[in-house]
Backbone as CSV, one residue per row, in Angstrom:
resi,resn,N_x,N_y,N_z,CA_x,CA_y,CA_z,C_x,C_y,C_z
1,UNK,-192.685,312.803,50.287,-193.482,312.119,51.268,-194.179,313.135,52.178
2,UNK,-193.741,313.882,52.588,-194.095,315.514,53.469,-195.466,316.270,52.783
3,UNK,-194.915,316.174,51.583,-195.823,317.071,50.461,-197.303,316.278,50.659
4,UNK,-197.260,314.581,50.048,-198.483,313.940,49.836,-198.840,313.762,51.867
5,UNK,-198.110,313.796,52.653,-198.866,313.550,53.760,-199.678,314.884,54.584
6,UNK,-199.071,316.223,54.094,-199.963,317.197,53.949,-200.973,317.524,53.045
7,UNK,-200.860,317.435,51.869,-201.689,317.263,50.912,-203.303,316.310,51.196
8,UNK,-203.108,315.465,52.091,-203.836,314.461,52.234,-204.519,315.193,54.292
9,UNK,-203.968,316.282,54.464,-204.562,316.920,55.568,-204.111,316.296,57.010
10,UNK,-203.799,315.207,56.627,-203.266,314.635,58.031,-202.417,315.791,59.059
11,UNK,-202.299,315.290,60.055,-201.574,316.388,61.865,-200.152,316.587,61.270
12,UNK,-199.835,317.452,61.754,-198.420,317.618,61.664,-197.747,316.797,62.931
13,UNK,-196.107,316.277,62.189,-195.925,315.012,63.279,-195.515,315.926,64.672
14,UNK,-195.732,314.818,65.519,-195.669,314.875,67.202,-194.589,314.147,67.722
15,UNK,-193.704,315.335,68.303,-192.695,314.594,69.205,-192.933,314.504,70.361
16,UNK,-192.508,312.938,70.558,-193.043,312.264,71.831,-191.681,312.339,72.961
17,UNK,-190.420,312.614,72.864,-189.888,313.089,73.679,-190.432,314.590,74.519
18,UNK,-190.552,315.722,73.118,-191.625,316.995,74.268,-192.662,316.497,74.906
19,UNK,-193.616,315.917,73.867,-194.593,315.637,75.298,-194.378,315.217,76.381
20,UNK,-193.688,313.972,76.229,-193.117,313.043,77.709,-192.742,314.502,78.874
21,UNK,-191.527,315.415,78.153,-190.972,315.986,79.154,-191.100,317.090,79.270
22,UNK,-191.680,317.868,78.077,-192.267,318.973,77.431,-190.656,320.026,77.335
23,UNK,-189.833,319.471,76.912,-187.888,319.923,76.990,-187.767,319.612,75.081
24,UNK,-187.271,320.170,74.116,-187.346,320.206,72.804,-186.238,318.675,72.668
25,UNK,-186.743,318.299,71.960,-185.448,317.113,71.291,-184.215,317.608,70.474
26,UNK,-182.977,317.076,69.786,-182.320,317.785,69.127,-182.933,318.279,68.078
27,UNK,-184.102,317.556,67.499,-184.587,317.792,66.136,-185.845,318.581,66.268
28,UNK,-186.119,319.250,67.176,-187.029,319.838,67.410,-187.014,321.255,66.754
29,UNK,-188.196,321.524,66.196,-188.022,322.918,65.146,-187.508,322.637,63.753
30,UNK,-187.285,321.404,63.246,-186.117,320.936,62.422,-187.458,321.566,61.064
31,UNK,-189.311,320.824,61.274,-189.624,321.139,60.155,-190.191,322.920,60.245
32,UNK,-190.263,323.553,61.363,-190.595,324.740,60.916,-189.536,325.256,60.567
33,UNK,-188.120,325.283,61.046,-187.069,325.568,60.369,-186.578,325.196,58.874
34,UNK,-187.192,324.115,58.529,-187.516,323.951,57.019,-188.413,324.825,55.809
35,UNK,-189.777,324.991,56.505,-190.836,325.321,56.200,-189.992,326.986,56.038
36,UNK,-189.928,327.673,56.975,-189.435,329.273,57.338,-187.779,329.336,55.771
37,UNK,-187.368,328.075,55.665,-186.048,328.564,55.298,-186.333,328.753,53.456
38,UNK,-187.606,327.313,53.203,-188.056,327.619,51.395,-188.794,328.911,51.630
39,UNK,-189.455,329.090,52.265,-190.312,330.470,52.195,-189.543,331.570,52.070
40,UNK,-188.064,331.585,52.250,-187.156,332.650,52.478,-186.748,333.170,53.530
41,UNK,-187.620,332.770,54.407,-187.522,333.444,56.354,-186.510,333.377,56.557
42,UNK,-185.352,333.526,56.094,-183.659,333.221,57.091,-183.475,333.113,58.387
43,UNK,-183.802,334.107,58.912,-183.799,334.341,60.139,-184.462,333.677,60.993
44,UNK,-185.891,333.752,60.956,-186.859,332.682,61.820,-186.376,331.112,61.876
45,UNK,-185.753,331.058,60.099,-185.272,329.808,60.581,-184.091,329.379,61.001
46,UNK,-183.330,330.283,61.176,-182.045,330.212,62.217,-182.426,329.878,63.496
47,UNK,-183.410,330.750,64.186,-183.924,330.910,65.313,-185.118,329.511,65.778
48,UNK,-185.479,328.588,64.753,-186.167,327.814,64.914,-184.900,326.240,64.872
49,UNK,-183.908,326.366,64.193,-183.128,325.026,64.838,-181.739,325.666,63.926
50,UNK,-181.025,326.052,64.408,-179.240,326.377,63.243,-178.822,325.202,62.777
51,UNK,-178.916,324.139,63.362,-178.276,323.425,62.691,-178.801,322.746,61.544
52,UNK,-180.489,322.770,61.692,-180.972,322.542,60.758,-180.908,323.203,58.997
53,UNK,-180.534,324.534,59.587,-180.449,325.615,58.878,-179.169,325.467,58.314
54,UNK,-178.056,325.557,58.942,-176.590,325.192,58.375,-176.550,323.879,57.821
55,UNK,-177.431,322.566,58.042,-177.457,321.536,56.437,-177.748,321.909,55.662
56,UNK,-179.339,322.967,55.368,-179.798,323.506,54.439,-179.208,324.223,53.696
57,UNK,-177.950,325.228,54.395,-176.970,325.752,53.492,-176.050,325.386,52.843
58,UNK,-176.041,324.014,53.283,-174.852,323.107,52.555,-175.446,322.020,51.713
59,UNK,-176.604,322.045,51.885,-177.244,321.520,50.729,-177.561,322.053,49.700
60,UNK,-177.668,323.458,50.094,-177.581,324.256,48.837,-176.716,324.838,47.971
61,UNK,-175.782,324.978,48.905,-174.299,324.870,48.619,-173.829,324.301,47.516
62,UNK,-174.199,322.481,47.763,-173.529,320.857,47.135,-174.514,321.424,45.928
63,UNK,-175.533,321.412,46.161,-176.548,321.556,44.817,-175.670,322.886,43.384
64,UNK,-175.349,323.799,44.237,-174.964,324.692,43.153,-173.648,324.025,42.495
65,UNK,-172.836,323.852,43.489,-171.683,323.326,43.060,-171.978,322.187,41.924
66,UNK,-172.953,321.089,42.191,-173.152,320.001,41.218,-173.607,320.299,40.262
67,UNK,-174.364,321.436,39.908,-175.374,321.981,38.851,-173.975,322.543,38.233
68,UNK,-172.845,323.219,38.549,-171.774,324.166,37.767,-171.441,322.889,37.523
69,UNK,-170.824,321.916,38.305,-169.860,320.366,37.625,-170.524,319.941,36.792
70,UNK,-171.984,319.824,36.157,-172.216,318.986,35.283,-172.342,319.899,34.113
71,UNK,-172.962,321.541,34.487,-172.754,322.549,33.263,-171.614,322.292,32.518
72,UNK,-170.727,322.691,33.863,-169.557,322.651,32.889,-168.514,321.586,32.165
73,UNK,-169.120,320.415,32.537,-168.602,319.420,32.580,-167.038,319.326,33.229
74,UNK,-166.841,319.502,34.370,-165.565,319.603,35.365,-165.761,319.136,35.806
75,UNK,-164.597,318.205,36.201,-164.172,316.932,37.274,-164.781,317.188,38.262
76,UNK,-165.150,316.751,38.876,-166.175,316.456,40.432,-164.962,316.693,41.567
77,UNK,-165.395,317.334,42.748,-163.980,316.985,44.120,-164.566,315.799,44.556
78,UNK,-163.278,315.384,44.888,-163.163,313.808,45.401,-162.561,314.274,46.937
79,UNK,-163.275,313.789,47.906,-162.528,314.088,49.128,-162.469,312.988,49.713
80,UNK,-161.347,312.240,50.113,-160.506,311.484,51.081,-159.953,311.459,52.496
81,UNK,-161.008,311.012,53.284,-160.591,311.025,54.931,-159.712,309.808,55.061
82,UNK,-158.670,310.382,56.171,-157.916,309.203,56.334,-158.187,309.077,58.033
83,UNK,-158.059,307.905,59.014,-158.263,307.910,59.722,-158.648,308.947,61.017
84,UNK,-157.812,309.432,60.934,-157.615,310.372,62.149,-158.708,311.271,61.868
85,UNK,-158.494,311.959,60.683,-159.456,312.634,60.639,-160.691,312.296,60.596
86,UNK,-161.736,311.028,60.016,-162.886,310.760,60.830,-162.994,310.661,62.021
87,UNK,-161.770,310.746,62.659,-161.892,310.790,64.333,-162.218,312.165,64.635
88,UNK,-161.934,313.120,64.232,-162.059,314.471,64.301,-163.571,314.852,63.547
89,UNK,-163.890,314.444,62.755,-165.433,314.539,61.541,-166.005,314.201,62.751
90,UNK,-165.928,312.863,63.180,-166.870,312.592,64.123,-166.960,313.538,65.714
91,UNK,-166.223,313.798,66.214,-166.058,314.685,67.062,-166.597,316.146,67.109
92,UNK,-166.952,316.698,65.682,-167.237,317.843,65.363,-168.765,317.621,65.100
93,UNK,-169.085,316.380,64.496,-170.343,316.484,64.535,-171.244,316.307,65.931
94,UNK,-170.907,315.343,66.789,-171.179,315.226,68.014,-170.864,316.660,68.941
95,UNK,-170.314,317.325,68.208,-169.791,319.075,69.497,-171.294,319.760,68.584
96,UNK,-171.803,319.723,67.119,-172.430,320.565,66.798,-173.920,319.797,67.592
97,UNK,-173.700,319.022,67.459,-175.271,318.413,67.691,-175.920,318.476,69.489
98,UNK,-174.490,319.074,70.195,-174.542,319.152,71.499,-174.956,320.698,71.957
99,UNK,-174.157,321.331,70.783,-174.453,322.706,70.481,-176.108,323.081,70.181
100,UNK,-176.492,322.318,69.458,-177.418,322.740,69.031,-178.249,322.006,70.064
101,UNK,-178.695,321.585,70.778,-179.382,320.472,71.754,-178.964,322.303,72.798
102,UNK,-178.219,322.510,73.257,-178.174,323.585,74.760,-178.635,324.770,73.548
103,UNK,-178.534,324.821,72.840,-179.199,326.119,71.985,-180.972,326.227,71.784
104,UNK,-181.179,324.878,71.732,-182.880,324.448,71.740,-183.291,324.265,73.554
105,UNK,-182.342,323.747,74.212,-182.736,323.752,75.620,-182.958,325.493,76.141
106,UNK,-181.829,326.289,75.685,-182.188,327.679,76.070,-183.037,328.548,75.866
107,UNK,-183.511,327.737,74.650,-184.867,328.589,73.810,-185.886,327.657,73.586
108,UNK,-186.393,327.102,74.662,-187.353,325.925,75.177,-188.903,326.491,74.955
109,UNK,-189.144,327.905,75.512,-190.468,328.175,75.518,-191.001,328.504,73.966
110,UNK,-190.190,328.742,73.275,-190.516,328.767,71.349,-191.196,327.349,71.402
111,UNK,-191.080,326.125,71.714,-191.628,325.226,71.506,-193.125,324.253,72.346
């Protein structure tokens, strides 16, 4: 969808939380940190959103891993949360996403 809505020349999208307050959103930097991370930029795109960057590594991650499970034809991991611990999943994701929100607030003028 990214591809054909550039392809077709249209703006790159506009976040309307910066404008309102001109302060980055959590997801702010999310597509140049995309853009910087296929190009190979590591770094820039660390520096443009981490957390965006640390899905990307775990998406690339899941990808290799699934590409060896079906090569090799090996059982898949099956992972099983039991309560408590989505209490904790959830907790960790809400600490990273807070993390990354005072990490984009500190480095405000990049945007």
């Amino acid at each position: 969808m990214a591809a054909a809505w550039f392809t077709l020349g249209l703006p790159w999208p506009v976040c309307a939380f910066h404008q309102i307050t001109g302060l980055p959103c959590i997801t702010c930097g999310m597509t140049r940190c995309s853009v910087q991370f296929f190009h190979g930029h590591f770094l820039a795109a660390v520096k443009w959103n981490p957390l965006v960057f640390a899905a990307l590594c775990g998406v690339m991650a899941f990808d290799l891993y699934a590409f060896g499970a079906l090569v090799m034809r090996a059982p898949r991991l099956r992972i099983a949360f039991q309560q408590r611990e989505k209490k904790y999943a959830r907790g960790i994701v809400v600490s990273a996403l807070a993390l990354n929100w005072i990490y984009l607030l500190m480095h405000w003028r990049n945007f």
